[in-house]
LUMKE-577548 format. One record per residue (C-alpha): residue in three letters; x, y, z. Coordinates in steps of 0.25 Angstrom, whole numbers. Layout:
N
ALA | X | Y | Z
...
//
This chain:
286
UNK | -70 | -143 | 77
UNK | -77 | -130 | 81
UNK | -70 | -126 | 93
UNK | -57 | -127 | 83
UNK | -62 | -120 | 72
UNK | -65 | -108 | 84
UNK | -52 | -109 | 90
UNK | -47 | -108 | 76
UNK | -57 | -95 | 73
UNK | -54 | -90 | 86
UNK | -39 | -91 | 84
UNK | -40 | -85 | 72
UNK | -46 | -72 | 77
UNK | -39 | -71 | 89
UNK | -25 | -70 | 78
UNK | -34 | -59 | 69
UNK | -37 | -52 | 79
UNK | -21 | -55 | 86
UNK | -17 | -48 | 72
UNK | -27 | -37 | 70
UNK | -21 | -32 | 84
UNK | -7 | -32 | 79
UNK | -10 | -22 | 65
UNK | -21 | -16 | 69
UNK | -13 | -11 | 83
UNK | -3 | -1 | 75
UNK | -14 | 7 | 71
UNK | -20 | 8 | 85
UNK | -8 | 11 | 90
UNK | -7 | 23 | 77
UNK | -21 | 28 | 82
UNK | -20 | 28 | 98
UNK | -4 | 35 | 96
UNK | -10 | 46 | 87
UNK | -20 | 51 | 98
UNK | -10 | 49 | 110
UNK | -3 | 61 | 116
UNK | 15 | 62 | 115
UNK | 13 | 59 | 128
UNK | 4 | 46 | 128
UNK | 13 | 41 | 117
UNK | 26 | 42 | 126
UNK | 20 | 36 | 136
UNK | 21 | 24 | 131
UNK | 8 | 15 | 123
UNK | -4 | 20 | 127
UNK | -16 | 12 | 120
UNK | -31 | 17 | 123
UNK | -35 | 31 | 121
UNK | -40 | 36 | 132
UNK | -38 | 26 | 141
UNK | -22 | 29 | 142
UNK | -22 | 42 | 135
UNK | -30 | 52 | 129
UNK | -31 | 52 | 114
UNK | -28 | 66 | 107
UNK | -30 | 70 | 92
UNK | -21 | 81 | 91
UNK | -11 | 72 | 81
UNK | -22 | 71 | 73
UNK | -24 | 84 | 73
UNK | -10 | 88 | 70
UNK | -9 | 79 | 61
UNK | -22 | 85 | 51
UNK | -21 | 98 | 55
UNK | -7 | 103 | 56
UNK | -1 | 92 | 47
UNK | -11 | 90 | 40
UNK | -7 | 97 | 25
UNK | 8 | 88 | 28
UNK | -1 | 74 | 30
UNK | -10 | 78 | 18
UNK | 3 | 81 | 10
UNK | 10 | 67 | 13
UNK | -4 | 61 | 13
UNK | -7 | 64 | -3
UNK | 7 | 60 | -5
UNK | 7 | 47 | 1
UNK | -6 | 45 | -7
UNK | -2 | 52 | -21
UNK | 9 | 40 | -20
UNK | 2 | 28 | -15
UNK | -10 | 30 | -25
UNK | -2 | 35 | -37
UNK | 7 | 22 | -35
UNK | -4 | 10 | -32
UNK | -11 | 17 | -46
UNK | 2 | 14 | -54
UNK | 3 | 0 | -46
UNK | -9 | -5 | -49
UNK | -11 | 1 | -63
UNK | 4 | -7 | -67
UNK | 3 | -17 | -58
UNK | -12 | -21 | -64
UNK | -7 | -20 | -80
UNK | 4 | -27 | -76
UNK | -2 | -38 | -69
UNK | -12 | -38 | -79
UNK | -2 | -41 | -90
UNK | 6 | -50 | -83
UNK | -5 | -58 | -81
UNK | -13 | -60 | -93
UNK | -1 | -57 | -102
UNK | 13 | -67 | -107
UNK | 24 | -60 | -104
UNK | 38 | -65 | -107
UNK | 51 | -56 | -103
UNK | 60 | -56 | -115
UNK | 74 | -62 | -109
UNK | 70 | -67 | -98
UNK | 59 | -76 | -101
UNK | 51 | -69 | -90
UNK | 35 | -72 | -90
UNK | 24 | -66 | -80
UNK | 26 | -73 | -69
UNK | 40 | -69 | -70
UNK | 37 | -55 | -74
UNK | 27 | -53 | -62
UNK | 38 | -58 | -53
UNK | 48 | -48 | -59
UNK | 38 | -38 | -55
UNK | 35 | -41 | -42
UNK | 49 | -45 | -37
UNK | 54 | -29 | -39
UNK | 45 | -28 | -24
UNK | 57 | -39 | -19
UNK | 67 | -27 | -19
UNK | 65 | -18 | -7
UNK | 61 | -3 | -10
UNK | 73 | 3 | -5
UNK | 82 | -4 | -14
UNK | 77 | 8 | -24
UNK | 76 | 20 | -17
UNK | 91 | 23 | -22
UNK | 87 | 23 | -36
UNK | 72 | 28 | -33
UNK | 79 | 41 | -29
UNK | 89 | 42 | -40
UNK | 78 | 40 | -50
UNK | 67 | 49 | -42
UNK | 79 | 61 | -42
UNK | 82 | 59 | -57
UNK | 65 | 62 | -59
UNK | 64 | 71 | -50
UNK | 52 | 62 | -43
UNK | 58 | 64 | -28
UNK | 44 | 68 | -19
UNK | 37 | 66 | -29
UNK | 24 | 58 | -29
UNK | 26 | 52 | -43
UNK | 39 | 47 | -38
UNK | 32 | 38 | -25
UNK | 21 | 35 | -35
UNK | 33 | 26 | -44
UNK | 39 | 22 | -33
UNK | 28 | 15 | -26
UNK | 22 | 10 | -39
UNK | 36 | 3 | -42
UNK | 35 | -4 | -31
UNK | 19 | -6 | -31
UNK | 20 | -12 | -45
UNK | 27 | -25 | -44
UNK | 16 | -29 | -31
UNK | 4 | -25 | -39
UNK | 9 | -32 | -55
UNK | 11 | -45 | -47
UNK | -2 | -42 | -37
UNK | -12 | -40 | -51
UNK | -6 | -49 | -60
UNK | -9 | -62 | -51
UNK | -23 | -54 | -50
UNK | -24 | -55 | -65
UNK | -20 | -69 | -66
UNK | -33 | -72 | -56
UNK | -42 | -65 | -66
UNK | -46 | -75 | -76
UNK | -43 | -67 | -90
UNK | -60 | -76 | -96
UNK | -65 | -60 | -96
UNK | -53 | -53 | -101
UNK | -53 | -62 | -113
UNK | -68 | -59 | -115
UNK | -65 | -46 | -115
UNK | -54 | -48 | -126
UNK | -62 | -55 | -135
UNK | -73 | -45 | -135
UNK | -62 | -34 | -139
UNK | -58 | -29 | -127
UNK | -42 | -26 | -125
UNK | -34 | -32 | -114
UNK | -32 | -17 | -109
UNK | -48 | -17 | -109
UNK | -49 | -31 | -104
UNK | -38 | -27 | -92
UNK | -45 | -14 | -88
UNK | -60 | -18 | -88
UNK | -59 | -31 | -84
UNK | -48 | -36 | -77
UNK | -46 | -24 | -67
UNK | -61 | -23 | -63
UNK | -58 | -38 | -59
UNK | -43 | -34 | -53
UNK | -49 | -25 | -44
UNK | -45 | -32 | -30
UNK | -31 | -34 | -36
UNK | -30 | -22 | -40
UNK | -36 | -14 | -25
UNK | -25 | -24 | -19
UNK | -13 | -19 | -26
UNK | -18 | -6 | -26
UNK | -19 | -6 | -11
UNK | -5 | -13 | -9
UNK | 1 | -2 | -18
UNK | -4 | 9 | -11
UNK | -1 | 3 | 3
UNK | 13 | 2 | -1
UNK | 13 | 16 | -6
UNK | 7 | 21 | 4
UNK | 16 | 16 | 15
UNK | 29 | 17 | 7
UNK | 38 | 26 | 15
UNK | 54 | 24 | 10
UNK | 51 | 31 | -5
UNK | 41 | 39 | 1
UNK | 52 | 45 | 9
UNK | 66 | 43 | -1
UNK | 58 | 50 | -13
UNK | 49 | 59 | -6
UNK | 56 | 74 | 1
UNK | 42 | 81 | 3
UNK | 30 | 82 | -8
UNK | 29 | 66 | -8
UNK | 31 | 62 | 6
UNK | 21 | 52 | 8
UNK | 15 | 48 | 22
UNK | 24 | 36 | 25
UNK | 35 | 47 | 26
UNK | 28 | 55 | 35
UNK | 26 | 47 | 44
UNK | 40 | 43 | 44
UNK | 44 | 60 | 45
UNK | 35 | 61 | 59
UNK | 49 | 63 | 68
UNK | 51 | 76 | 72
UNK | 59 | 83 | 84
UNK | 50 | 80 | 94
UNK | 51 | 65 | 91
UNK | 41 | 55 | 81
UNK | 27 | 58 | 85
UNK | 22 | 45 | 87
UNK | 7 | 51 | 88
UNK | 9 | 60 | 77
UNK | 13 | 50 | 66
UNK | 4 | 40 | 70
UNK | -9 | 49 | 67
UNK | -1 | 50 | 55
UNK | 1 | 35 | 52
UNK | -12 | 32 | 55
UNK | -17 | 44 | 44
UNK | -6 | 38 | 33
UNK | -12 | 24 | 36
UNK | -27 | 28 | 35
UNK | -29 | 27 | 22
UNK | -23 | 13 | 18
UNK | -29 | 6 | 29
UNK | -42 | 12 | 23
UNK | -37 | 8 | 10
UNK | -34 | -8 | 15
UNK | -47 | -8 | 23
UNK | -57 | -3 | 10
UNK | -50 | -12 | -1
UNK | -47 | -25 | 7
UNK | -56 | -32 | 0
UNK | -48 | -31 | -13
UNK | -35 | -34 | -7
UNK | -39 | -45 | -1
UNK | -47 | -51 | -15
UNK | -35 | -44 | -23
UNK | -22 | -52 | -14
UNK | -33 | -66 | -13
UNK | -35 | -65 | -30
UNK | -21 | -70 | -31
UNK | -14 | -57 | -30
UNK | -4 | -64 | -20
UNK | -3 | -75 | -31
UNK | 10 | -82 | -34
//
């Protein structure tokens, strides 16, 4: 029974450690290209530093030094846009949820309650993004929110709103409401009830939406690119831009990948913790 239970535990680490490989390789491979020579990276996959090439830090270099004001520029954008978006997100998508949880609702002609009502919500992520980009432009030219920051910060919290009403109102349904109606009956309103007490014990639903919201944001490249011409270019479309006459500078943009990608991996590794409570308190609940 031991010797089973050990294969099984060795099995187990052997398939954790199989798949560690496989997503942690991309980013070795990020890191080892950006201090490779052109030449070593046309030879073909070199993969120890100093043992089949010498490492250089010349791209780094390049890449704070020369281009430094044009990263800091597409930097702050990218930013601006994914922090602005994820505060809107969670600020709707937590009132929401929050009514939709404690609250009756009924849709007058259709008959629609909650549970209809939070499916409503949530199936507006089934359609794919570009389906609106078309009527995104039309809309963006008519305000004149074309590069502009405000115009990614709607569009991204359009499409982060849906995950994070149906992500916080099953986190709501968990909460039992014992201390909220304490606080009702000693005169408190449902606003006060909702901001003092409900959100300090929301908090890991509220880290995991927030987290997911500024991921998506952070990544998004196709509106980044159709409704952005130069002020709002985020890094997503920077990246993408890094082709010029002499060919794609494999080493260049990979320095430049692995600085866009810093700071959410920073981000996932600090607040784990809450995703993993916030998805496990029955955020992923039907």
């Amino acid at each position: 029974m031991k010797r089973k239970k050990w294969i099984q535990k060795l099995l187990l680490y052997l398939i954790v450690i199989f798949w560690s490989f496989i997503c942690l390789f991309p980013f070795y491979w990020l890191f080892t290209t950006s201090f490779k020579m052109p030449l070593h990276v046309s030879r073909g996959p070199l993969y120890f530093p100093y043992g089949d090439y010498e490492p250089t830090g010349q791209h780094w270099q390049y890449l704070f030094d020369e281009q430094g004001e044009t990263l800091f520029r597409h930097f702050r954008n990218s930013l601006i846009a994914a922090s602005g978006s994820t505060l809107l997100a969670v600020t709707i998508g937590a009132m929401a949820g929050y009514g939709l949880a404690r609250f009756p609702y009924r849709w007058p002609g259709l008959g629609w309650r909650n549970d209809n009502i939070a499916f409503w919500i949530i199936s507006q992520r089934f359609l794919p993004p570009a389906l609106f980009v078309v009527p995104f432009l039309l809309l963006y030219s008519t305000l004149n929110l074309v590069d502009t920051h405000i115009g990614l910060i709607l569009a991204y919290t359009m499409f982060n709103v849906p995950f994070a009403v149906w992500i916080m109102r099953d986190f709501f349904m968990n909460l039992p409401p014992d201390l909220e109606d304490s606080a009702l009956v000693d005169g408190a309103t449902h606003w006060h009830a909702f901001v003092r007490i409900v959100l300090p014990l929301s908090t890991p639903g509220l880290v995991s939406v927030a987290i997911f919201s500024f991921v998506f944001a952070w990544n998004e490249f196709l509106y980044a690119l159709m409704l952005t011409n130069f002020d709002a270019i985020t890094m997503p479309v920077l990246i993408a831009g890094q082709s010029n006459t002499r060919g794609i500078q494999w080493w260049f943009i990979s320095a430049l990948t692995l600085t866009a990608v810093t700071p959410v991996i920073l981000i996932g590794l600090l607040l784990e913790r809450y995703i993993t409570k916030g998805l496990t308190a029955g955020a992923l609940k039907g």
